[in-house]
Residue frames as a rotation matrix with the C-alpha (Angstrom) as fourth column:
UNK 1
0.393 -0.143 -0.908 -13.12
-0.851 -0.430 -0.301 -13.26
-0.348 0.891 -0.291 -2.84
UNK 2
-0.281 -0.431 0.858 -12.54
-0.217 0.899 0.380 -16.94
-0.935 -0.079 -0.346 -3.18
UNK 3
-0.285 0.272 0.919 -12.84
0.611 0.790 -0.044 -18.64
-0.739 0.549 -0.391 -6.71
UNK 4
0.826 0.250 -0.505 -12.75
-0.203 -0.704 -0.680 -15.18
-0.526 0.664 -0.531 -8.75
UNK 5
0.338 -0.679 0.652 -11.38
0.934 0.327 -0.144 -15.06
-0.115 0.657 0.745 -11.97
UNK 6
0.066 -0.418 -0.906 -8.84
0.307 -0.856 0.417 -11.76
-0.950 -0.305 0.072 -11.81
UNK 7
0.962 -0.266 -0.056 -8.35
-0.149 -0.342 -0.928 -9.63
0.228 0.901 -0.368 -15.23
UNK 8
0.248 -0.876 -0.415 -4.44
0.888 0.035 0.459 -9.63
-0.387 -0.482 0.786 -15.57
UNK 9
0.735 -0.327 -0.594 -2.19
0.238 -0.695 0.678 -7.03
-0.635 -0.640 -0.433 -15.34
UNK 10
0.332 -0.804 0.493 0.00
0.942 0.304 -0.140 -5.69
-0.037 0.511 0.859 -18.43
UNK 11
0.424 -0.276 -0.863 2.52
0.204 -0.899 0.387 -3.03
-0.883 -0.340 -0.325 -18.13
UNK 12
0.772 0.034 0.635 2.87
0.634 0.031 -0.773 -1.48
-0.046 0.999 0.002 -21.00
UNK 13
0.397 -0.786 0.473 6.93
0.002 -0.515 -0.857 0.61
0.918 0.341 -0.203 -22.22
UNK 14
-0.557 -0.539 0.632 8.38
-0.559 -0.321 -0.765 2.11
0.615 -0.779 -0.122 -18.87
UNK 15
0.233 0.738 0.634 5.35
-0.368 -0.536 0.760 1.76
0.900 -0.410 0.146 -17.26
UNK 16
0.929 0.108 -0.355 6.23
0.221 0.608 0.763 -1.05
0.298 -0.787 0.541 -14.56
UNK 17
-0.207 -0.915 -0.348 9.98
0.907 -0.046 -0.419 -0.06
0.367 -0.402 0.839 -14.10
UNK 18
-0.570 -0.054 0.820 8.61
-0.187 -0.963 -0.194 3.89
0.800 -0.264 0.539 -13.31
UNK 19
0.387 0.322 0.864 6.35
-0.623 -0.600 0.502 2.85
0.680 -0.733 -0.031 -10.88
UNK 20
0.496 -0.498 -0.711 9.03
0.867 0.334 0.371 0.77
0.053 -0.800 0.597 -8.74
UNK 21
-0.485 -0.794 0.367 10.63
0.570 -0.605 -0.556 4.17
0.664 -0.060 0.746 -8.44
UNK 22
0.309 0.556 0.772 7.64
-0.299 -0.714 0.633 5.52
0.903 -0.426 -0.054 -6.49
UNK 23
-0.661 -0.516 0.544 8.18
-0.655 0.043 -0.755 5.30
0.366 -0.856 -0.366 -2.87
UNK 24
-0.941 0.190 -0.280 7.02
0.242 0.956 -0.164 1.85
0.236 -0.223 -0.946 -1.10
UNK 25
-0.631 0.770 -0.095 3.49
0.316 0.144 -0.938 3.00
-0.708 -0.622 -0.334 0.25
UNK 26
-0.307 -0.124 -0.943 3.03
-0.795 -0.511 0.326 4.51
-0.523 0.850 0.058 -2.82
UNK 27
-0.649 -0.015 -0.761 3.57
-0.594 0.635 0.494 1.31
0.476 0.772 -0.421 -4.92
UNK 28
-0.909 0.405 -0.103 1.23
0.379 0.695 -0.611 -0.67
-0.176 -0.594 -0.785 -2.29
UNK 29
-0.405 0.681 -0.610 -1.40
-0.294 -0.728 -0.619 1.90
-0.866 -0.071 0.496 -2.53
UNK 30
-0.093 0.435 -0.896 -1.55
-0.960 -0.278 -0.036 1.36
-0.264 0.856 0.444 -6.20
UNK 31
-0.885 0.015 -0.466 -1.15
-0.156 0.932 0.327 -2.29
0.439 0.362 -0.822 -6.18
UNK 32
-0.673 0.735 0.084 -4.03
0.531 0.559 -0.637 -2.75
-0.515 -0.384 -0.767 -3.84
UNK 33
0.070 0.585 -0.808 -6.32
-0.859 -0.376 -0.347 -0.21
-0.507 0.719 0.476 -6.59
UNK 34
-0.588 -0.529 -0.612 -4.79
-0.790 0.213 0.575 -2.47
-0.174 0.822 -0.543 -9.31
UNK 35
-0.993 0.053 0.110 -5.95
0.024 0.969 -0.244 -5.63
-0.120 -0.240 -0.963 -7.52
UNK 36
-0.207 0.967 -0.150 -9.83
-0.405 -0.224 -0.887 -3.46
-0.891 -0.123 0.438 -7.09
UNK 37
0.059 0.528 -0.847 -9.71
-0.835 -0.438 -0.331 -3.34
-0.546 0.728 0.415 -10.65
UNK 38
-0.790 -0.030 -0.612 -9.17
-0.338 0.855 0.395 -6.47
0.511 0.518 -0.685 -11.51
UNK 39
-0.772 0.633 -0.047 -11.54
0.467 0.517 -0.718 -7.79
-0.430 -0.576 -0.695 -8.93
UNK 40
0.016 0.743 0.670 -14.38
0.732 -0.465 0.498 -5.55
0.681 0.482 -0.551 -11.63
UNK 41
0.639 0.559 -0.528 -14.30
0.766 -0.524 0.372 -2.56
-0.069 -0.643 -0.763 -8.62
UNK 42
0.324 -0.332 0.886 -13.42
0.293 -0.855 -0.428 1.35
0.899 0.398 -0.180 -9.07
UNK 43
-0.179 -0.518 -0.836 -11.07
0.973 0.036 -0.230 2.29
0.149 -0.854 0.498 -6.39
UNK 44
0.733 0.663 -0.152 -11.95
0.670 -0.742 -0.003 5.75
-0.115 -0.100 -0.988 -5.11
UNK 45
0.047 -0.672 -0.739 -8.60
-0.060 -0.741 0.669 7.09
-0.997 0.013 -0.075 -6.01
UNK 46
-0.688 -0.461 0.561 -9.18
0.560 0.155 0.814 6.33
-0.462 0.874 0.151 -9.40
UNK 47
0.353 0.534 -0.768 -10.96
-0.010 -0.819 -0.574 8.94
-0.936 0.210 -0.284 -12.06
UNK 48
0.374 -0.360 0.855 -10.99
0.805 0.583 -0.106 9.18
-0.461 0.728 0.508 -15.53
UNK 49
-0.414 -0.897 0.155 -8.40
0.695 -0.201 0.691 10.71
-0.588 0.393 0.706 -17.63
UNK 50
0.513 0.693 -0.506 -9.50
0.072 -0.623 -0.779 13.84
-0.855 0.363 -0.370 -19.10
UNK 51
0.072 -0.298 -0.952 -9.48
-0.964 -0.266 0.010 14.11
-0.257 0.917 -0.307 -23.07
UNK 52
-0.600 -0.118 -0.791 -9.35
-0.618 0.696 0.365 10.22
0.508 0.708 -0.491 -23.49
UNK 53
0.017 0.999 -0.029 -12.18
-0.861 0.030 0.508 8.12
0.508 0.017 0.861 -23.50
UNK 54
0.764 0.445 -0.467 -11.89
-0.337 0.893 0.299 5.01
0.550 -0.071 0.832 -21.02
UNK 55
-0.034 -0.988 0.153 -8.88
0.151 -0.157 -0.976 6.06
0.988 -0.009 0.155 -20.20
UNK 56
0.940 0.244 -0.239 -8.62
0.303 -0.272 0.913 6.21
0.158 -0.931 -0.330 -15.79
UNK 57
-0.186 -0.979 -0.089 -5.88
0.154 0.060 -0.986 7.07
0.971 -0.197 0.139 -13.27
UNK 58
0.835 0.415 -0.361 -5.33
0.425 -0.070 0.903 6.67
0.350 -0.907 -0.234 -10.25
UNK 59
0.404 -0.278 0.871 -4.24
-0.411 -0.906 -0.099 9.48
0.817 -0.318 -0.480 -7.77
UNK 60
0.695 -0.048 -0.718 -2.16
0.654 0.457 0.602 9.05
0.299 -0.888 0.349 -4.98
UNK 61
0.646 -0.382 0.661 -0.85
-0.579 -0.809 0.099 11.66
0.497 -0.447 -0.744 -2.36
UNK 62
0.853 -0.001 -0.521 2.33
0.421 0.591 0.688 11.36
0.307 -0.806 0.505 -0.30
UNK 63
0.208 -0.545 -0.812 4.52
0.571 -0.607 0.553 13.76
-0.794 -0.579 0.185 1.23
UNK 64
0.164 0.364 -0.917 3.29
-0.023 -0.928 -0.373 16.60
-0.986 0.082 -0.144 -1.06
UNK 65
-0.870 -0.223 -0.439 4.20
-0.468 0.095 0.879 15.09
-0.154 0.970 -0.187 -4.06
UNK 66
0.228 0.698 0.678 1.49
-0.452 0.693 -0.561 13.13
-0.862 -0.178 0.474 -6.24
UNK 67
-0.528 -0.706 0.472 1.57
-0.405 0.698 0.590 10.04
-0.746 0.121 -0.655 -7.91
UNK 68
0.330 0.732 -0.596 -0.36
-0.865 -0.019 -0.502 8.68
-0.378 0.681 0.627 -11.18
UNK 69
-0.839 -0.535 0.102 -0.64
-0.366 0.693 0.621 5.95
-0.403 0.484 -0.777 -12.64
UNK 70
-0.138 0.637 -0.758 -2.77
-0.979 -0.203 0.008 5.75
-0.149 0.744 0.652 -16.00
UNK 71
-0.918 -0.002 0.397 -4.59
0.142 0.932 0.333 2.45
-0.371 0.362 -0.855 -17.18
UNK 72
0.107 0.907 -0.408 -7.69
-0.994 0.114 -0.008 1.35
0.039 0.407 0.913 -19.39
UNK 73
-0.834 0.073 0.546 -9.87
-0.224 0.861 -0.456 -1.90
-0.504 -0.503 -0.702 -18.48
UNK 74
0.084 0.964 -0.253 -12.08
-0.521 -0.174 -0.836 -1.48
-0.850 0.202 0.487 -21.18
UNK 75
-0.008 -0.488 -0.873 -10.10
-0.986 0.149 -0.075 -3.37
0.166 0.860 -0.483 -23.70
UNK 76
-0.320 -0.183 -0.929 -10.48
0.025 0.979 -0.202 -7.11
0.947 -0.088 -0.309 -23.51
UNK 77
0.824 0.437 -0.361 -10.35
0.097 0.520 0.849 -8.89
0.559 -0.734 0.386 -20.81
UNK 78
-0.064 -0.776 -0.627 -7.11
0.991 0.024 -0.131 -7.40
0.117 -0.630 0.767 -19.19
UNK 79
0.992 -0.062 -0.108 -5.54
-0.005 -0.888 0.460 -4.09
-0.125 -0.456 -0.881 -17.55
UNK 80
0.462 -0.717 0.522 -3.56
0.789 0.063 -0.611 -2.09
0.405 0.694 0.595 -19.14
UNK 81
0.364 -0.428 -0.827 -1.01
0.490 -0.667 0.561 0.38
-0.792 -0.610 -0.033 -17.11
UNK 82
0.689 -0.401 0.604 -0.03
0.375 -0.516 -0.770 3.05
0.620 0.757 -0.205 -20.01
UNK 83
0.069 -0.833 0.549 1.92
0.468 -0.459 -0.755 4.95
0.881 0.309 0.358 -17.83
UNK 84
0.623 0.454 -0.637 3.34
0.673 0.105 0.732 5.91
0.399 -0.885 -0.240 -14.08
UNK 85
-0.332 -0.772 0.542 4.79
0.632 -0.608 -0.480 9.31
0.700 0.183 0.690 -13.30
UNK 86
-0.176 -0.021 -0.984 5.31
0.780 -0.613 -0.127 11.99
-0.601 -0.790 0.124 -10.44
UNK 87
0.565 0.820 -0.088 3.12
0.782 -0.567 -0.260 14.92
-0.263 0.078 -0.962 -10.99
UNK 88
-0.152 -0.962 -0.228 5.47
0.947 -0.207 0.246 17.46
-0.284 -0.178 0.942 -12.05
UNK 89
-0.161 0.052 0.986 3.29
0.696 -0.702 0.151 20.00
0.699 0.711 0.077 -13.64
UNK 90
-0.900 -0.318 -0.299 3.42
0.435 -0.602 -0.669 23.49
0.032 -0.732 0.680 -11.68
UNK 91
-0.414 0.910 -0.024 -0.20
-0.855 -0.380 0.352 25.19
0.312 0.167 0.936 -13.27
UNK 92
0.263 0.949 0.172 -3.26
-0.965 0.258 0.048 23.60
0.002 -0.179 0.984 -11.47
UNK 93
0.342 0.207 0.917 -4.09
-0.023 0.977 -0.211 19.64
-0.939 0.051 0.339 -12.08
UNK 94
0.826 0.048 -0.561 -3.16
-0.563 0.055 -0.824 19.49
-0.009 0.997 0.073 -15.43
UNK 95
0.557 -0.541 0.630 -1.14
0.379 0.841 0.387 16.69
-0.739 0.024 0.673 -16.48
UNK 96
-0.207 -0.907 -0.367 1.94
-0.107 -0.352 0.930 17.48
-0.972 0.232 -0.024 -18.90
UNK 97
0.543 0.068 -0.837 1.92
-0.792 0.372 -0.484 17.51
0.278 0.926 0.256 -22.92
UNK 98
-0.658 -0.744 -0.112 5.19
-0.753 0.650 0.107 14.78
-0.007 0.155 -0.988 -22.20
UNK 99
-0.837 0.055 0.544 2.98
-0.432 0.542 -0.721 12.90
-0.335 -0.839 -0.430 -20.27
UNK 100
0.572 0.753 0.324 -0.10
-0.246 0.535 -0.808 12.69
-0.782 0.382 0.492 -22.28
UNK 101
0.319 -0.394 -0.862 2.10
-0.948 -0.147 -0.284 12.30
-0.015 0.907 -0.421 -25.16
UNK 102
-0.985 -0.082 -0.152 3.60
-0.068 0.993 -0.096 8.71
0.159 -0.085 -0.984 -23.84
UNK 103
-0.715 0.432 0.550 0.11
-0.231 0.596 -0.769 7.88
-0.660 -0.677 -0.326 -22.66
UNK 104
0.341 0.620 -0.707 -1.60
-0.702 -0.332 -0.630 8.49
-0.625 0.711 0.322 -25.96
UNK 105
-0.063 -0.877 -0.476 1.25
-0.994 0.100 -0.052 6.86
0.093 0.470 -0.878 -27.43
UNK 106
-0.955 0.182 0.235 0.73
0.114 0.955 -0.273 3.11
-0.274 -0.234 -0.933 -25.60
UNK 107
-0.357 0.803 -0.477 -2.75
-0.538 -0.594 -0.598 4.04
-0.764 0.043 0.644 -26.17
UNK 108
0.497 0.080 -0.864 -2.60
-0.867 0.004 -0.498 3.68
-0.036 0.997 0.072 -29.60
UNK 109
-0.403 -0.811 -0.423 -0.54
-0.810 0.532 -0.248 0.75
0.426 0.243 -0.872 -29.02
UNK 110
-0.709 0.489 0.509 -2.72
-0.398 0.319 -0.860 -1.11
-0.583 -0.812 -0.032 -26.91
UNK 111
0.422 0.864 -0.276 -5.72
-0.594 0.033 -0.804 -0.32
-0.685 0.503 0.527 -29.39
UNK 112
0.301 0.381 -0.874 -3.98
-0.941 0.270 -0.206 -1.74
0.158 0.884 0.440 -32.28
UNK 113
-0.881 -0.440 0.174 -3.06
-0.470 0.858 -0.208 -5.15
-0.057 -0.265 -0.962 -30.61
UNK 114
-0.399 0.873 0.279 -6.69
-0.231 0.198 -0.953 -5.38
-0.887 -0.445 0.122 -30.03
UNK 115
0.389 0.632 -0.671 -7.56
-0.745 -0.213 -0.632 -4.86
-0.542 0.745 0.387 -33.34
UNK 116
-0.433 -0.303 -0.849 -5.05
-0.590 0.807 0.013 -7.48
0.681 0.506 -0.528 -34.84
UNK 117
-0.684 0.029 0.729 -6.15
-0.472 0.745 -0.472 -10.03
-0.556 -0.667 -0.496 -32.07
């Protein structure tokens, strides 16, 4: 992987202080995804975000709890982390209203940087 050019890497509100709260294998786990996706490759814990277009996350398990952490790479030429939170809902896979609510939120932030750029 010598002499690639990486996408960088912007955390966008909380997004980088919530996921130094995850536990250390955890935060490795998702840096080495991070790094896939910059390198142009889809990490196999990652899947896209239902209800928003382009929108991914990657999944990570670890002592019964799971971990998320939401980004879009379709925007420019960078990766954007919207948002990194322990799983907290109790019904099924579904992700929280809170939760899509901040991630919509940067979302929309994100989009309209683009658009002024």
């Amino acid at each position: 992987m010598e002499n690639e050019i990486l996408k960088p890497v912007y955390f966008i509100g909380s997004a980088r202080s919530d996921l130094r709260k995850f536990p250390k294998p955890v935060r490795d786990d998702v840096g080495f995804d991070l790094y896939q996706v910059q390198c142009g490759m889809t990490p196999t814990t990652s899947k896209p975000l239902t209800g928003l277009s382009g929108v991914m996350e990657l999944v990570e398990r670890y002592n019964k709890d799971t971990y998320r952490a939401v980004y879009v790479a379709n925007l420019g030429d960078a990766i954007y982390v919207l948002h990194c939170f322990k799983k907290k809902s109790k019904r099924g896979i579904r992700t929280s209203k809170e939760d899509m609510d901040v991630i919509r939120q940067r979302l929309r932030q994100v989009r309209a940087y683009h658009k002024g750029v």
